[in-house]
N, C-alpha and C positions, 0 to 999 in steps of 0.2 A: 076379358080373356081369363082363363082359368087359371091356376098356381101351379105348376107341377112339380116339384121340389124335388134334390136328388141328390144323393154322395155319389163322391168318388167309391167309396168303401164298399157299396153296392155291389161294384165290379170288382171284385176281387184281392184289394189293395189291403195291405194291413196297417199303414202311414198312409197319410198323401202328402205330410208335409213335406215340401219342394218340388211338389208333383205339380206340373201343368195339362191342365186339357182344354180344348174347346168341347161345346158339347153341340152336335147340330141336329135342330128337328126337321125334317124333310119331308110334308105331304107325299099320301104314296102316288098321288094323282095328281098330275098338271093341270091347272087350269078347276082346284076347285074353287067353289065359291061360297060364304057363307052366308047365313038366312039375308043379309043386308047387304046382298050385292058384293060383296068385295071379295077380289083373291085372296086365294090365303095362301102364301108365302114361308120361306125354310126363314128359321129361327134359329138363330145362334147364339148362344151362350160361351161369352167369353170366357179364356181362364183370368182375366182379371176381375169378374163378376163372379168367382166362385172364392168362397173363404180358403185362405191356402193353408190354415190351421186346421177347419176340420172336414175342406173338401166338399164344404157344401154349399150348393146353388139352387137357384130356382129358374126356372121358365117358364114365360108367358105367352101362352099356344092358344090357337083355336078349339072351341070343345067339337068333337068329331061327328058329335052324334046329330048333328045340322047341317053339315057340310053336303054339296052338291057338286058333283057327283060324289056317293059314297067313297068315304077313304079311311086309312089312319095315318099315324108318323110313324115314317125310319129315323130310328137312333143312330146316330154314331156319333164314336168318342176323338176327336182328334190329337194325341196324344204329341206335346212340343217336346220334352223334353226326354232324358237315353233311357228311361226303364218304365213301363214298356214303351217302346216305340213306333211313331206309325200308324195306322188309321185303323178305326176297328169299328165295324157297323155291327148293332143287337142284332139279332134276327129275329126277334119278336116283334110283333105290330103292337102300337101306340095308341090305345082309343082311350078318349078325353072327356069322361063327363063336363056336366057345366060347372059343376064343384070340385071340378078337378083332383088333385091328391096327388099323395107321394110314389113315382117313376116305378119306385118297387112293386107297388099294388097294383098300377094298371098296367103294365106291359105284360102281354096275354101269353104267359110262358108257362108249356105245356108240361105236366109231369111228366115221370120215366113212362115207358108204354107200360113194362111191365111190374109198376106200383102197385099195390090194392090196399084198403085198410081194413078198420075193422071200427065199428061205431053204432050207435043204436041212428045217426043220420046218412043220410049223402055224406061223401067229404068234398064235395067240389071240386076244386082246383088241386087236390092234393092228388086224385085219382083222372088220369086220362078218360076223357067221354067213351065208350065202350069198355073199359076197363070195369074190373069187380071189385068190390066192396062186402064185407061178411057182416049184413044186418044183424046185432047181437040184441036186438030190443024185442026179438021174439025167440019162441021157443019150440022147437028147437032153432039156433041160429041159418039163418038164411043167404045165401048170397047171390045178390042181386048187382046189374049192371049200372054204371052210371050213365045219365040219359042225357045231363045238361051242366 
């Protein structure tokens, strides 16, 4: 199963020391299953399984891109202790290569709608799919929509 490593600091914290959370991954689908027959199941990550110096843990998830029926993970943080308090789900979806990576990179969270850059490439993920981008790698400069 893949690594998916994560801080607390990710979410917004600027300390974690004394900070408690669970972290829980939740299939968005019941009942999937992966290429070798088995369910696959919400995964918890304790806050005893997170470093409580620098808030950092890992979990070991299904890679998503096998899963049947297609799915990702819901995130959420369950916070034990008074700041902040209370339950809080990402609202991003979770897809998990096989080589997995770090929490910040794959959860597929969308830029501002109304972002655009400016680059002689695509920018990706920095620019919303339909959003514009100002190609500077021709002349005169162009701009063009992002597609993917």
């Amino acid at each position: 199963m893949p690594d998916v490593p994560f801080t607390l600091k990710t979410f917004g914290l600027e300390s974690t020391r004394g900070r408690r959370a669970n972290f829980i991954f939740t299939p968005s689908r019941h009942g999937a299953i992966g290429p070798d027959g088995v369910l696959v199941g919400r995964v918890v990550v304790k806050w005893s399984e997170i470093d409580m110096e620098t808030g950092i843990g890992v979990a070991k998830v299904a890679q998503t891109t096998t899963l049947r029926p297609a799915c990702h993970y819901k995130v959420s943080v369950e916070w034990i202790d008074d700041a902040p308090e209370g339950f809080a789900d990402i609202p991003w979806p979770l897809h998990v290569p096989a080589e997995g990576g770090p929490l910040s990179q794959l959860l597929k969270i969308p830029a501002p709608e109304n972002a655009f850059a400016v680059g002689p490439v695509d920018p990706g993920r920095a620019v919303s799919i339909g959003g514009w981008w100002l190609d500077n790698s021709t002349f005169p400069p162009m701009f063009r929509p992002r597609e993917a």
